[in-house]
N, C-alpha and C positions, 0 to 999 in steps of 0.2 A: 812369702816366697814368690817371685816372679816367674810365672811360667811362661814366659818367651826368651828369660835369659837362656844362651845356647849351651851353656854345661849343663843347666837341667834337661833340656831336651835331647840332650845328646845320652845322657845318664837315661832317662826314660825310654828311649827311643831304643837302646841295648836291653835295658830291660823287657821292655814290651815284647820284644823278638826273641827274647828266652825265653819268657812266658808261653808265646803264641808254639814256639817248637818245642816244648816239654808238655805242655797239653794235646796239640795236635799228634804227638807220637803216639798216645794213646786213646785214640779218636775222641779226643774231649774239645769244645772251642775255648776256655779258660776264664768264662766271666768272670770267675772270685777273682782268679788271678788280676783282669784286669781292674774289678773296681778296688780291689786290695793296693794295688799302685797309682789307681789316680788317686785313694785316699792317701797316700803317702805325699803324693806331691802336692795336693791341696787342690783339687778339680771342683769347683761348685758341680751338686747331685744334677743340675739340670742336663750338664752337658756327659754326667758320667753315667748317665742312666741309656740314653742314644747310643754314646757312645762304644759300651760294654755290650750292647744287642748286636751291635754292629761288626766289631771284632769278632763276637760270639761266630755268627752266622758265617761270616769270611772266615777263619780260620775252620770252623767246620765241614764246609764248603769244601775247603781244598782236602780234607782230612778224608772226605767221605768220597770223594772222586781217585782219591788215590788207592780207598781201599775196595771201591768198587772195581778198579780198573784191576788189581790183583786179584778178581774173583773172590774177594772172602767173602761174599753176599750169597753165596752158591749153595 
């Protein structure tokens, strides 16, 4: 599978973002989620191992800023 062709990217790229807001809803950042779909699209571990940290951390990021700003940390 090619992963620069643009219907896989574009196919990933909807997924990843349903991913990242169905976990972040419930202050999760989604690593399964995410190494679950680059194993789907065939990511060598090197790059999916950064990568899934990465995501992890940003999506949590923004999960934990939003529920700190709602006071639920109180």
């Amino acid at each position: 599978m090619n992963l620069l062709s643009s219907e896989n990217m574009v196919l990933f790229s909807f997924a990843l973002i349903v991913i990242a807001f169905l976990y972040s809803s419930v202050g999760h950042g989604g690593a399964s989620g995410y190494l679950a779909l680059m194993t789907i699209f065939a990511f060598p571990v090197a790059i999916m191992k950064p990568s899934a940290l990465l995501l992890n951390l940003f999506v949590s990021s923004i999960s934990f800023f939003f529920y700190y700003r709602m006071n639920y940390f109180r």
